[in-house]
C-alpha positions as CSV (number, residue, x, y, z in Angstrom):
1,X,71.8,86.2,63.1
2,X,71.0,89.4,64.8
3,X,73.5,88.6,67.2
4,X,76.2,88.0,64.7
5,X,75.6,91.5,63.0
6,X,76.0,93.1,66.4
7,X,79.4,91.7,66.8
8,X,80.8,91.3,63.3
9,X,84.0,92.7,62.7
10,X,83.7,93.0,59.3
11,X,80.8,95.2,59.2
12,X,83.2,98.2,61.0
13,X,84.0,100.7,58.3
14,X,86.4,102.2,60.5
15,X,90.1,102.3,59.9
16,X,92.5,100.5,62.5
17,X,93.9,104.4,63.4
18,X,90.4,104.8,64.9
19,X,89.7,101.4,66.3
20,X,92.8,101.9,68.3
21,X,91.7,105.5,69.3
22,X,88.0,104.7,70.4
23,X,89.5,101.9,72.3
24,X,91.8,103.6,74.6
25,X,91.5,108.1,74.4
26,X,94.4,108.3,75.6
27,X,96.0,107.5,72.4
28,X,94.8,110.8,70.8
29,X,96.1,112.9,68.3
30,X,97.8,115.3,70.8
31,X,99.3,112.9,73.0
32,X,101.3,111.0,70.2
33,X,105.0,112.4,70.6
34,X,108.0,110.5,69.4
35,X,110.7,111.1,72.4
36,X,113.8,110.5,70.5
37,X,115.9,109.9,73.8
38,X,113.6,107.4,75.4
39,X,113.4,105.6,72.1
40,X,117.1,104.7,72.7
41,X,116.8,103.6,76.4
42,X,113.9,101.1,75.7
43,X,116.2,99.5,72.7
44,X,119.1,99.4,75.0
45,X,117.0,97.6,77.7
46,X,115.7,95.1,74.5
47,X,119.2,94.1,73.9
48,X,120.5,93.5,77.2
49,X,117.5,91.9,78.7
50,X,117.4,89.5,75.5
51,X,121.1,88.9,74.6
52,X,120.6,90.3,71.6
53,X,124.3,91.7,69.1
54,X,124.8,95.5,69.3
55,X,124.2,95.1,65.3
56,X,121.2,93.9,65.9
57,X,120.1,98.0,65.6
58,X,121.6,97.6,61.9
59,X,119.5,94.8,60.6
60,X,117.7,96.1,57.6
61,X,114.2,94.5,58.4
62,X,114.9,96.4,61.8
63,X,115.3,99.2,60.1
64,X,112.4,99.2,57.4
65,X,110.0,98.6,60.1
66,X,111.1,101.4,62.2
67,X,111.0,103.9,59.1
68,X,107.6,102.6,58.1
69,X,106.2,103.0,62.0
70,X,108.1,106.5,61.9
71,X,109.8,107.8,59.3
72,X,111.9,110.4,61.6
73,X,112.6,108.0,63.8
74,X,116.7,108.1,64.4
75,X,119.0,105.4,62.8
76,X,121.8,104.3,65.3
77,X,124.8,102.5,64.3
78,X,126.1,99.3,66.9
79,X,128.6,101.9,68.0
80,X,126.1,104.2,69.6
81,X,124.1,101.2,70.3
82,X,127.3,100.0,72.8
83,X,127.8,103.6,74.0
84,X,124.3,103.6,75.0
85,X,124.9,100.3,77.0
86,X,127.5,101.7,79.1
87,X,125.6,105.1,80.1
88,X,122.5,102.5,80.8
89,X,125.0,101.0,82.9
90,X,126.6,104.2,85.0
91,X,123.0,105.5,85.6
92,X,122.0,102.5,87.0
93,X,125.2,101.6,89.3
94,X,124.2,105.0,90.7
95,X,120.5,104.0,91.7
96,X,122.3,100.4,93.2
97,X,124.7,102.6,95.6
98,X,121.5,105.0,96.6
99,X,119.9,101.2,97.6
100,X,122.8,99.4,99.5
101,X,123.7,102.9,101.3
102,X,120.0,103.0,102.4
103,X,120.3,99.8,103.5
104,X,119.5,99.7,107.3
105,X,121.0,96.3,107.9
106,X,124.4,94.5,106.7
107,X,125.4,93.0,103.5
108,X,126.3,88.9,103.3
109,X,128.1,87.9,99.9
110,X,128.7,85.7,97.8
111,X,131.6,84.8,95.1
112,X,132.7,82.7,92.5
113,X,135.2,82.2,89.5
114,X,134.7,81.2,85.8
115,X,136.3,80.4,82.8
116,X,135.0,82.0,79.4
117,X,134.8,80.2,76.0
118,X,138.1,82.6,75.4
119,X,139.8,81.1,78.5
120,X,139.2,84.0,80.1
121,X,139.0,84.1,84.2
122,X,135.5,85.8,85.4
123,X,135.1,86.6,88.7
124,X,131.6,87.9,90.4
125,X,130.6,88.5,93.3
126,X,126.9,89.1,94.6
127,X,124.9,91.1,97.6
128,X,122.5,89.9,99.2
129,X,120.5,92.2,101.7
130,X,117.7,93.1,103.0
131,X,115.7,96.7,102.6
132,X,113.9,98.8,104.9
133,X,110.8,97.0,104.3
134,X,111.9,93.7,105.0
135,X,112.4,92.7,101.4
136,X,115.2,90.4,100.3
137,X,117.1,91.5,97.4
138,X,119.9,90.0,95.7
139,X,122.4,92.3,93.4
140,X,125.1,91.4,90.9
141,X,127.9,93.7,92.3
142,X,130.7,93.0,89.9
143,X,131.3,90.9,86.9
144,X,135.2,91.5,85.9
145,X,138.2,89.9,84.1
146,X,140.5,88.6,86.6
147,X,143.7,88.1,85.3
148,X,146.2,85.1,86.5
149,X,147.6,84.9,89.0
150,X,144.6,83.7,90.9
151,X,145.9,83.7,94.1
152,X,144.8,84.8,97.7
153,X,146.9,87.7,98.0
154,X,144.9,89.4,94.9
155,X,141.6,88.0,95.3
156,X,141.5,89.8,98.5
157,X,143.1,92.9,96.7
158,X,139.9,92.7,94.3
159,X,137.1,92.2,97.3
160,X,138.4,95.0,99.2
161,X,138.7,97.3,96.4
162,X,135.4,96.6,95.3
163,X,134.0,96.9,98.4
164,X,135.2,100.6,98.9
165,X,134.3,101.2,95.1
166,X,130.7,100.5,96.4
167,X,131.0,101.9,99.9
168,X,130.0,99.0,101.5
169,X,133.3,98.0,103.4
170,X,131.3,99.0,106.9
171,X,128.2,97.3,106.0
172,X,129.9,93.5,105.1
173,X,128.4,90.8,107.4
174,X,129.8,87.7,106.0
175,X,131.0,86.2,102.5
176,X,130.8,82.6,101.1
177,X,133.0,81.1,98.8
178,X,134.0,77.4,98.0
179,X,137.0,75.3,99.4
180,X,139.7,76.5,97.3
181,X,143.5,77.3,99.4
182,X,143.3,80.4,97.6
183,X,139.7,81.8,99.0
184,X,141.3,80.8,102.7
185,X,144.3,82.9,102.0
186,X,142.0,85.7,100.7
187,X,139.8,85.9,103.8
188,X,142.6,86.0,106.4
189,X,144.5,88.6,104.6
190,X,140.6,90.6,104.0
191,X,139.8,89.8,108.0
192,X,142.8,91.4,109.1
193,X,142.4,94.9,106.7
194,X,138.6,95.2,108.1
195,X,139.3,93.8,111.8
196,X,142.2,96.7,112.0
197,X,139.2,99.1,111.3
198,X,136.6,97.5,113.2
199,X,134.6,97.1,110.3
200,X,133.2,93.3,111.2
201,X,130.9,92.0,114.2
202,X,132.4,89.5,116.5
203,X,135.6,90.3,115.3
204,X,134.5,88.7,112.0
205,X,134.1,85.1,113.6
206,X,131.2,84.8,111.2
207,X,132.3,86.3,107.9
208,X,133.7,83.3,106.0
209,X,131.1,80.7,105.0
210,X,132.0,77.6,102.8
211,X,129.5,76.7,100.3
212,X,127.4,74.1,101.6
213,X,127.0,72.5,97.7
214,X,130.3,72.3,97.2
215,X,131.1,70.6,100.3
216,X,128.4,68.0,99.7
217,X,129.6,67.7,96.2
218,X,133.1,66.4,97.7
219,X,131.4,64.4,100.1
220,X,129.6,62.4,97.2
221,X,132.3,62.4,95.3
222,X,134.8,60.6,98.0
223,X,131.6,57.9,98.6
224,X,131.2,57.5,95.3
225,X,135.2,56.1,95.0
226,X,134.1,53.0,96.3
227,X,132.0,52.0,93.4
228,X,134.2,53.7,91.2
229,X,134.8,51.1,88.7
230,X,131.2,50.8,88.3
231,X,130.0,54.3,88.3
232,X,132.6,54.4,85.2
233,X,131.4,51.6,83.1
234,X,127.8,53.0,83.5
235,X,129.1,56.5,82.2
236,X,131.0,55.0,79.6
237,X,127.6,53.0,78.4
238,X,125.9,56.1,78.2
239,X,128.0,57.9,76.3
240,X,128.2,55.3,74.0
241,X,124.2,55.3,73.5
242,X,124.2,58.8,73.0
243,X,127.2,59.1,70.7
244,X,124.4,58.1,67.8
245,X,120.9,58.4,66.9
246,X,121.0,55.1,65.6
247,X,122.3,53.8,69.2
248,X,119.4,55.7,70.9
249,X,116.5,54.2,68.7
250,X,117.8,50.8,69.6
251,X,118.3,51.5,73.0
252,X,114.7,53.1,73.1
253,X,113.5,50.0,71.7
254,X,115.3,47.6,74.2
255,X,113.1,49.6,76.2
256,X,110.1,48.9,75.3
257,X,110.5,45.5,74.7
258,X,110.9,44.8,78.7
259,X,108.1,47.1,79.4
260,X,110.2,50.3,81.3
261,X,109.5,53.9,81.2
262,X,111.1,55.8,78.4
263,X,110.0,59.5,79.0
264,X,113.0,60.8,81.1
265,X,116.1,58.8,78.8
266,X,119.6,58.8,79.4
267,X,120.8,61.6,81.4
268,X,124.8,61.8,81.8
269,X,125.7,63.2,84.8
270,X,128.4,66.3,85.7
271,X,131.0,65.3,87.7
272,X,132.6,68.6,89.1
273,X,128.4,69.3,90.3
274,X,126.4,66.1,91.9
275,X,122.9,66.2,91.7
276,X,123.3,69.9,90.0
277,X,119.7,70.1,88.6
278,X,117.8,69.5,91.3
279,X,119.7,70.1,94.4
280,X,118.7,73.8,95.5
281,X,119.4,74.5,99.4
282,X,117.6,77.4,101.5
283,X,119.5,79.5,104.5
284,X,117.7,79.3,107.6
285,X,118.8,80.5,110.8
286,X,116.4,78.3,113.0
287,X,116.7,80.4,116.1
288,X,114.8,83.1,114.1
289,X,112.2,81.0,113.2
290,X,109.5,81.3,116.1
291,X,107.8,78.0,115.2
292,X,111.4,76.2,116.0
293,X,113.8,78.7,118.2
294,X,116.2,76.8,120.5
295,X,113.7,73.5,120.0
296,X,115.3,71.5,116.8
297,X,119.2,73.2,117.8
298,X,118.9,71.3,120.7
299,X,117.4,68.1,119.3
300,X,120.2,67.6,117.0
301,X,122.7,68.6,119.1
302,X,121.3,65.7,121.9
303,X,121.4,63.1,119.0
304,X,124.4,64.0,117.6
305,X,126.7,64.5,120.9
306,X,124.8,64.5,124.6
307,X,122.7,65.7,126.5
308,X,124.5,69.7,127.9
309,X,126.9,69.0,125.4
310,X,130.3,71.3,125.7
311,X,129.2,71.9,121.7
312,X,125.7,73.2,122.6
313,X,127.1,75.3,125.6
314,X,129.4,77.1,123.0
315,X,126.4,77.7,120.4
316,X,124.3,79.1,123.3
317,X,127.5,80.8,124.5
318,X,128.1,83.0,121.0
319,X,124.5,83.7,120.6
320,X,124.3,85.3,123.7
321,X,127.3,87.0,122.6
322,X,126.2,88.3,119.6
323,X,123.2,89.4,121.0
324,X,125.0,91.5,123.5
325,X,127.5,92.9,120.8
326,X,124.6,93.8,118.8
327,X,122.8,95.6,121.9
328,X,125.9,97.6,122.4
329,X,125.8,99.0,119.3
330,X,122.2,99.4,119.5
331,X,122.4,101.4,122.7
332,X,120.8,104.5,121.2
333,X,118.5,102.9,118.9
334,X,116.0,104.5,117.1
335,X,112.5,103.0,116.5
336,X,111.2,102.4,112.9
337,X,108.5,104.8,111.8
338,X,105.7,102.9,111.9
339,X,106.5,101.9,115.3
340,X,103.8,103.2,118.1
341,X,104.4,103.6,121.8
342,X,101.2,100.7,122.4
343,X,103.3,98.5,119.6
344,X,105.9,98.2,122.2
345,X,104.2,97.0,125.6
346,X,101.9,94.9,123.1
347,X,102.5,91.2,121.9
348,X,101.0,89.1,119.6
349,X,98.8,85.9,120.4
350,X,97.2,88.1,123.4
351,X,100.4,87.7,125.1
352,X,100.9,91.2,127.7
353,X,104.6,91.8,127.6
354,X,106.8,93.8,130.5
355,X,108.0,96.4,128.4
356,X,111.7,96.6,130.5
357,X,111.7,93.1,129.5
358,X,111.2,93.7,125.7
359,X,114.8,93.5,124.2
360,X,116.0,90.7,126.5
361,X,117.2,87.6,124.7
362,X,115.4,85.0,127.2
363,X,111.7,86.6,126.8
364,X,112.1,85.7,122.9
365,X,113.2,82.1,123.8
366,X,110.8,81.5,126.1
367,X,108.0,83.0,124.3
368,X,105.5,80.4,123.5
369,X,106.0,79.1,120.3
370,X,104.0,79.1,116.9
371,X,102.5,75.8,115.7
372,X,105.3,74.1,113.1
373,X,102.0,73.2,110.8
374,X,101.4,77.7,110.5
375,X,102.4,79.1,107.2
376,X,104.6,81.6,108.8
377,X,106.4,84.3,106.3
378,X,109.7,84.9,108.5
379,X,110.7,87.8,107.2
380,X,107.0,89.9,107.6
381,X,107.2,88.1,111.0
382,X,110.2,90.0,112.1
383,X,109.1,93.1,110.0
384,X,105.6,93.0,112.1
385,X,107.5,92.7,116.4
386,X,110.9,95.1,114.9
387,X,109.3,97.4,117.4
388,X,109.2,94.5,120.2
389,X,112.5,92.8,119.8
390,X,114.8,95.5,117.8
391,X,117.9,94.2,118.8
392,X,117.0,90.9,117.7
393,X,115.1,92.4,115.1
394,X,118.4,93.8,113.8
395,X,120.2,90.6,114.0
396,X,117.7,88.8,112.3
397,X,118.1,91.3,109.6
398,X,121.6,90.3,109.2
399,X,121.9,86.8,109.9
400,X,118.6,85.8,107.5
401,X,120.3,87.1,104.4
402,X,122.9,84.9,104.3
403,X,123.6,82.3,102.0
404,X,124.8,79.0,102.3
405,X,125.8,78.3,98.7
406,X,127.9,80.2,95.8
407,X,124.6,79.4,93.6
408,X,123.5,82.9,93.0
409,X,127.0,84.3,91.6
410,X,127.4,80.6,89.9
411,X,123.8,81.9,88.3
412,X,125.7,85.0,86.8
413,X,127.7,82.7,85.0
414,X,124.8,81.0,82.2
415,X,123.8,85.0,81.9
416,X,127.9,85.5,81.0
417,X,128.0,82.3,78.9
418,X,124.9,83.8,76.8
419,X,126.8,87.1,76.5
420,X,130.3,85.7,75.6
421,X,129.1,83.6,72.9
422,X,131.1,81.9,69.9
423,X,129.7,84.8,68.1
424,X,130.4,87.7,70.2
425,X,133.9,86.6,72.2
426,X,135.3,89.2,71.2
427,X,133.6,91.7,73.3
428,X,135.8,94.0,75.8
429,X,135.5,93.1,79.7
430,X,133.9,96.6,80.8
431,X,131.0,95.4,78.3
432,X,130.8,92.1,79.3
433,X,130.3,93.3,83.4
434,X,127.8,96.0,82.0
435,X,126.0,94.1,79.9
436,X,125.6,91.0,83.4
437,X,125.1,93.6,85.8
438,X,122.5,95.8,83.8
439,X,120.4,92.4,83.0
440,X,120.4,91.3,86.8
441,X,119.6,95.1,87.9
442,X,116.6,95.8,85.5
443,X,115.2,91.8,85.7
444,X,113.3,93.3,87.7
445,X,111.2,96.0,86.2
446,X,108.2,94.1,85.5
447,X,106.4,97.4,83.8
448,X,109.6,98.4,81.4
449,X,108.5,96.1,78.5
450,X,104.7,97.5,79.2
451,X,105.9,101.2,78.6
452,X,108.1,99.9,75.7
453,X,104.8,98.3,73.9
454,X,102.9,101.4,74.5
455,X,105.5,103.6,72.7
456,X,105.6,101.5,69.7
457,X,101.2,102.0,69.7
458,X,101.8,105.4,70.1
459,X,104.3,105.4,66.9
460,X,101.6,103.1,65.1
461,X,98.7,105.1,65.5
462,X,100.8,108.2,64.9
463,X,102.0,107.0,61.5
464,X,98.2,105.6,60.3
465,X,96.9,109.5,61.3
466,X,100.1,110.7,59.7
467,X,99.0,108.5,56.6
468,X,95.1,110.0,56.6
């Protein structure tokens, strides 16, 4: 009993204003401010970052909770609420430029079309790059209305002008796209505009890559013509179970009565995207990798062709090339700050490296490898021997930021299909991008909805002292 008196809420004669005050002093009476302007930042953050209508600052309830909590707090009308948006917008496209222009290595992207619930064409592209500390990062560049026609000619138009928009036309490593006669068109007429200026690395040998998923998803597709009658008639049975709940129960109990799972159901499959749900493929350039190298290249080369194959002289050929194109430009390289003079004649695994040796291709290759069954972290690997290696440093940089697949634009577009909903089609384009672009830049400010709680506490205990 004399435990329960010790710990009985009840029994506090306080008022919640001072529970919330003894608990944390820095909600005192002085510190409680109401900052008008940050108010309307953290509510324009809440409705991008939730999808929620520009009216949603007009709802009444809304409204008479925010009057209760502060009763000169400032009413905003869905006007000001979109205005608000697009300066959101504009100071944050600013912070993106300060990051890709501080961006010590080059920018791969990615690109994709989509049609709207208006019939609208959508196009986004995406960068994908890696900081100063080794950290991938992955950036929504544009999300625009692209008018018919969609052909090459004005696709490549749009990259290139988005692309000096930015002022990342000299930092472009590579781009993937799908199979479409109009993306080919688009990067031949965009290769010759940056090759004129020298603007690509080996002459831009690498800077079109075809989505991996979508070339598998035509390769299934063609097998699957075979058994097409069949794959048919099992599509058309399950739409026919799921055209009614009826159908279903009686389907569910056919089921049971031979004794077969029923948790997963029927599941009707997408045509235009095999295996969609769970397919997800990672870009890994194996050579990087110091627990494979040159070791699983040439396996699969051997298996697939010969032994010395011409195929496997040309691979070795270019990545020699490379290499030497990259050491060009690296002639007067600079070392990273936290490298130190011992860093450099120092190598891991107790391994004493000739330091006139360090930047040479072959002493990488033939470095001993790590054990395939270590849980290596590539990135911190080549973040950790930058000061050993920094030519290949720098091409691992590029070259491990790539991506194989359109999947992270083709991601933009279930963000765009939340924001151009049957209810809010009618939305202009420049609100549509902001609204995708904003989202995908602040997703990842894991402390803004922290700050945004502790301003409404503020408000609450400033209205219950208010009230006393």
């Amino acid at each position: 009993m004399l435990k329960h008196i010790k710990t009985c809420l009840r029994l506090d004669t306080r008022d919640i204003g001072q529970m919330l005050i003894s608990r944390d002093s820095s909600l005192s009476f002085g510190s409680c401010s109401f900052n008008s302007e940050k108010w309307r930042e953290l509510m324009t953050v809440c409705i991008v970052m939730h999808d929620l209508p520009f009216q949603f600052v007009e709802y009444k309830g809304l409204r008479a909770m925010l009057q209760y909590l502060y009763p000169d707090v400032e009413l905003v009308s869905r006007n000001t609420a979109k205005v608000d948006s697009l300066k959101l917008y504009a100071r944050e496209k600013i912070k993106i430029k300060n990051m890709l222009d501080a961006c010590p290595g080059r920018i791969s992207l990615t690109s994709d079309m989509w049609t709207s619930l208006t019939t609208y064409g959508y196009w986004c592209m995406t960068a994908h790059f890696l900081d100063k500390n080794w950290k991938l990062h992955k950036r929504i560049l544009s999300f625009c209305l692209m008018p018919p026609p969609h052909t090459g000619i004005a696709l490549s138009e749009k990259i290139f002008s988005l692309l000096s928009d930015w002022g990342i036309e000299e930092k472009i490593f590579s781009i993937t796209l799908d199979n479409a006669a109009s993306n080919d068109v688009s990067v031949d007429a965009l290769l010759k505009q940056l090759n004129l200026r020298g603007l690509l690395p080996f002459h831009g040998e690498f800077f079109q890559l075809r989505c991996c998923a979508h070339i598998l998803n035509l390769v299934v597709q063609d097998g699957l013509k075979s058994i097409d009658k069949l794959v048919e008639k099992i599509r058309d049975s399950v739409k026919y179970v799921k055209g009614s709940q009826q159908r279903k129960q009686k389907f569910l109990e056919c089921v049971k009565l031979v004794s077969m799972g029923s948790n997963k159901g029927l599941s009707q499959d997408v045509v235009t995207r095999w295996n969609s749900t769970y397919l997800m493929l990672e870009s890994i350039a194996l050579v990087f990798d110091p627990r494979y190298k040159t070791q699983f290249i040439d396996f699969c080369y051997k298996k697939a062709f010969e032994l010395n194959s011409k195929e496997l002289l040309s691979l070795r050929a270019k990545l020699e090339s490379l290499f030497h194109e990259y050491a060009l430009k690296l002639d007067h390289y600079v070392s990273p700050p936290t490298c130190k003079k011992k860093d450099k004649g120092k190598a891991p695994y107790g391994m004493e490296v000739d330091e006139s040796d360090l930047m040479k291709l072959e002493l990488y290759l033939d470095e001993p490898r790590i054990k395939r069954s270590y849980q290596l972290d590539i990135l911190s690997y080549w973040k950790r021997n930058q000061c050993r290696y920094p030519i290949l440093a720098a091409m691992a940089r590029d070259l491990l930021c790539i991506l194989v697949s359109t999947v992270a634009s083709e991601a933009a577009f279930s963000v765009g299909s939340c924001v151009l909903d049957q209810f809010r089609s009618s939305l202009k384009h420049e609100t549509v991008e902001a609204i995708v672009c904003t989202r995908d830049w602040l997703y990842g400010n894991e402390g803004i909805f922290f700050k945004f709680f502790i301003v409404l506490l503020n408000i609450v205990t400033l209205s219950l002292t208010n009230a006393n």
